[in-house]
C-alpha positions, 0 to 999 in steps of 0.5 A, a space after each residue: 484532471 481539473 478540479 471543475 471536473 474532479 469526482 465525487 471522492 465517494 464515487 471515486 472510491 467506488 470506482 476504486 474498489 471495483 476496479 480492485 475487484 474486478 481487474 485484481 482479484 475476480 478477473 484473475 482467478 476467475 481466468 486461470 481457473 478457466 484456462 486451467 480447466 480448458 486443459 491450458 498450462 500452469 505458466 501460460 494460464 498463470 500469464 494470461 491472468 496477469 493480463 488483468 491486474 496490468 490492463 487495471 493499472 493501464 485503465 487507472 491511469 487513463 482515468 486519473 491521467 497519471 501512473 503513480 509509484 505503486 502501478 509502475 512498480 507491481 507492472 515491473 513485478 508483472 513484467 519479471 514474474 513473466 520473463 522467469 515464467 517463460 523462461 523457465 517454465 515453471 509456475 511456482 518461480 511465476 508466482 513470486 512475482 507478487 512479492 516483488 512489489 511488496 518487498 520493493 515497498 518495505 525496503 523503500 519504508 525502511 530505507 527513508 527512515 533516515 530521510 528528511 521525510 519517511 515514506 508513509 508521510 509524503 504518501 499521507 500528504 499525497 492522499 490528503 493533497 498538499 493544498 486541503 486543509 486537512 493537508 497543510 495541517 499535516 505539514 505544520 505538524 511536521 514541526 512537533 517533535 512527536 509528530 515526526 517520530 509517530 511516521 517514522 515508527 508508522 513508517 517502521 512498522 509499515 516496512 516490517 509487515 509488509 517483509 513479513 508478507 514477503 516472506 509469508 507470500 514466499 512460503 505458500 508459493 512454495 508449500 502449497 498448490 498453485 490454485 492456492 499461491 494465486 489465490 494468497 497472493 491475491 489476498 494477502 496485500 488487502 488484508 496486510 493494507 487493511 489492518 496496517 490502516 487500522 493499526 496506524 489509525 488507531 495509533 494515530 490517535 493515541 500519539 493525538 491524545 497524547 500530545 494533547 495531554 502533554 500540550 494542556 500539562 505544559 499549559 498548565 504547568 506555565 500557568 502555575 508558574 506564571 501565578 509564583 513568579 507573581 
């Protein structure tokens, strides 16, 4: 898309939401309750609904005209979720489906903790895009020490929650209805990413004022030192 016929980034989120809405929450269980009600089996109504998330991920891709990391990923997570489903006929294997994209993304946090960059900085720099202003300031901050070590424990945390919503996922799946696993596992990733957002806000803007007190104590500290050596 070029940037003449870029959206609006309101209509953009917009579109955004709706999409979720529509292709990831509503249509899903809107479907299997129909299906299951129309006397369908678990599986197969289990199946069909997932036909909505993916046709999503397809249409996002056709507007944005690229698929990213996470479509690929949660479209492998469809793809296994359906194979087991099938083959073994039972709903409950299905829906454990929805832990793969998830437990593939903490492991990724976890695993470029030791890499040159960790995972959630190359995605703030992709969200931000390298070529904004708000963008380039993100990379010349990734000189200061204390920048990089607040993404790698952002990063940290990201990879620890989101093997905790794997395990969290893998409990209801087991412990409770089918209805009710579907609807979790629905839910469960928007409100993980929601209040990961928030914590890592806020502690983004702690580690700024921090950095900043320690910048303005430095400053003053050569300024007092300047003035003795007078």
């Amino acid at each position: 898309m070029t940037a003449g016929h870029r959206p609006h980034p309101r209509v953009s989120r917009v579109r955004q939401v709706a999409m979720i809405l529509v292709f990831d929450l509503g249509g899903p269980l809107v479907a299997y309750t129909l299906l299951r009600s129309g006397g369908m089996s678990t599986v197969a109504a289990l199946i069909i609904s997932g036909i909505f998330p993916a046709l999503g991920i397809a249409i996002g891709a056709l507007v944005d005209r690229r698929l990213d990391i996470i479509g690929v990923v949660v479209l492998a997570g469809l793809a296994v979720g359906t194979v087991a489903g099938l083959i073994s006929n039972n709903a409950r294997l299905y829906l454990v489906e929805g832990a793969v994209p998830s437990l593939v993304f903490a492991l990724a946090c976890l695993g470029t903790l030791r890499a040159s960059k960790p995972l959630i900085y190359r995605f703030a720099v992709e969200l931000l895009g390298p070529d904004t202003p708000k963008g380039r300031d993100v990379i010349g901050a990734w000189q200061c020490p204390g920048f990089r070590r607040a993404f790698r424990v952002i990063t940290a945390a990201w990879g620890v929650a989101y093997l905790i919503e794997v395990a969290a996922r893998l409990m209801v799946v087991e412990t409770t209805s089918t209805g009710i696993a579907l609807l979790f596992s629905k839910l469960v990733p928007y409100a993980f990413a929601l209040g990961l957002s928030l914590w890592t806000l806020v502690y983004g803007e702690h580690e700024k004022k921090k950095a900043e007190q320690l910048a303005a104590a430095a400053g003053t500290l050569a300024a007092v030192t300047a003035d003795a050596e007078r």
